[in-house]
N, C-alpha and C positions, 0 to 999 in steps of 0.2 A: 884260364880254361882253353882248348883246345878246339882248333878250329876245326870243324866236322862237315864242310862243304867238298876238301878233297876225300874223305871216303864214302861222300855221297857219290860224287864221280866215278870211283871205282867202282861202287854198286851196280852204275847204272852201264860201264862198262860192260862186267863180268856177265852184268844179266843182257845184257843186248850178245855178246858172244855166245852164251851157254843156251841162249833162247833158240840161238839160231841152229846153231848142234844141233838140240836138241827137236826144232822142228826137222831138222832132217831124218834124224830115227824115228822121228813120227810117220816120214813118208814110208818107210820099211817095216815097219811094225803094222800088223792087219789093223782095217780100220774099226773104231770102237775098242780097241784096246790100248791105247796111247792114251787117254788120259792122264792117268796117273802121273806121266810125267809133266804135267802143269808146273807145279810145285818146286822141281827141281833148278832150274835156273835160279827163282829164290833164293834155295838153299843154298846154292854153290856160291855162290856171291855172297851172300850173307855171311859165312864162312870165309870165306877169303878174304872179307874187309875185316874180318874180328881177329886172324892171325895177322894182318898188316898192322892191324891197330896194335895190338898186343909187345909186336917188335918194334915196332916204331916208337911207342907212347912208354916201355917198359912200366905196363901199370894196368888194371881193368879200368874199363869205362865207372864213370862215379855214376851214381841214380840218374841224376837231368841226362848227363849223356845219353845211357842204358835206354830213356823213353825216347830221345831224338831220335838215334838210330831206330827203334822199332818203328815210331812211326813215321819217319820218313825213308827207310825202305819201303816202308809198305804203301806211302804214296807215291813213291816211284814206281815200286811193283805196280800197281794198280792205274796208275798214268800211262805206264808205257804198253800195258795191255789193252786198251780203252783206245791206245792211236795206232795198235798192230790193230785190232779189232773195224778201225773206219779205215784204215788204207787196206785191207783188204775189200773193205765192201766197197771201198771207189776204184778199187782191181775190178773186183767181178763184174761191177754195175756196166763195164766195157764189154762185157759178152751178154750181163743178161739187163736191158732197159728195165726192167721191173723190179730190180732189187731194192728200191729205194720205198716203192711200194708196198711190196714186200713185209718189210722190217716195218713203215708205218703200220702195216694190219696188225704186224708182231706184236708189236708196243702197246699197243692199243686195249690186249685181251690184259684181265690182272693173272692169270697163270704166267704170260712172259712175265710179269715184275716179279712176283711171288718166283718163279725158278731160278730168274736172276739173282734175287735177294739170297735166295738159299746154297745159289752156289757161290754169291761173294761169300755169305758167312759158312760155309763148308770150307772156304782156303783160308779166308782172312783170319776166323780166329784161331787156329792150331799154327798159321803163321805167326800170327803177333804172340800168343804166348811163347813157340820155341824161339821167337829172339827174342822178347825180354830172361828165358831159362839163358839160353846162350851169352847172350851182353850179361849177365848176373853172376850168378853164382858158378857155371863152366868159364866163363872167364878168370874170374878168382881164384882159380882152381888149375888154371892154365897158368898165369901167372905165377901163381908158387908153386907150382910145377918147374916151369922155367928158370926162376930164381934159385930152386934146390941143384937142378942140374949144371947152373954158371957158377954155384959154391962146389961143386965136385972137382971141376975141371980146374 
């Protein structure tokens, strides 16, 4: 079996490059409408380890694999949002002393948990299902794809 800690690396790569892009089109894009691209760095990366895998491994991911990559992209996704999320607030907390405060009142009411809850599970599961689709059956599909096109040539 195949060791899957180098295209954890690339994950975690692609997503700290694309994160950062992509917080820059967030600075230009009016604010309240950048959302959406949450998601993307994700994607892009997730995608780029799955053509890396693809060329390198000439083969899809088997089942165990298929759930390794889901779920440890997504706790990477989710680790490295969680430590942009407190270096930013030990950023701010330098212009504003009550940020700390702040976020304890936050914490505190169940509406912050409850909104947090809903918007982990508003990314995480249309996340984890399109890479288990992707690591699955579009990779099998990429595969003999590939394979049809190196018997043409």
């Amino acid at each position: 079996m195949t060791s899957l800690r180098p295209y954890f690396g690339w994950f975690l790569l692609i997503s700290f490059i694309t994160s950062s892009l992509i917080s820059l089109m967030g600075l230009i894009i009016p604010h309240g409408r950048a959302g959406f691209l949450t998601a993307f760095p994700y994607l892009i990366a997730m995608i780029a380890v799955l053509l890396h895998f693809l060329k390198k491994e000439r083969r899809a991911p088997t089942s165990s694999e298929k759930y390794k990559f889901t779920w440890g992209f997504l706790a990477i996704f989710w680790s490295y949002s969680f430590l942009v999320f407190f270096v930013e607030l030990v950023w701010n907390s330098k212009t504003d002393e009550q940020v700390y405060a702040h976020l304890m009142a936050y914490v505190q009411h169940p509406k912050f948990f409850f909104s947090t809850l809903g918007l982990f599970l508003f990314f995480g599961i249309p996340l984890y299902l399109v890479t288990l689709w992707f690591y699955g059956k579009l990779a099998r599909r990429m595969v003999h794809r590939m394979h049809e096109e190196n018997e043409i040539e």
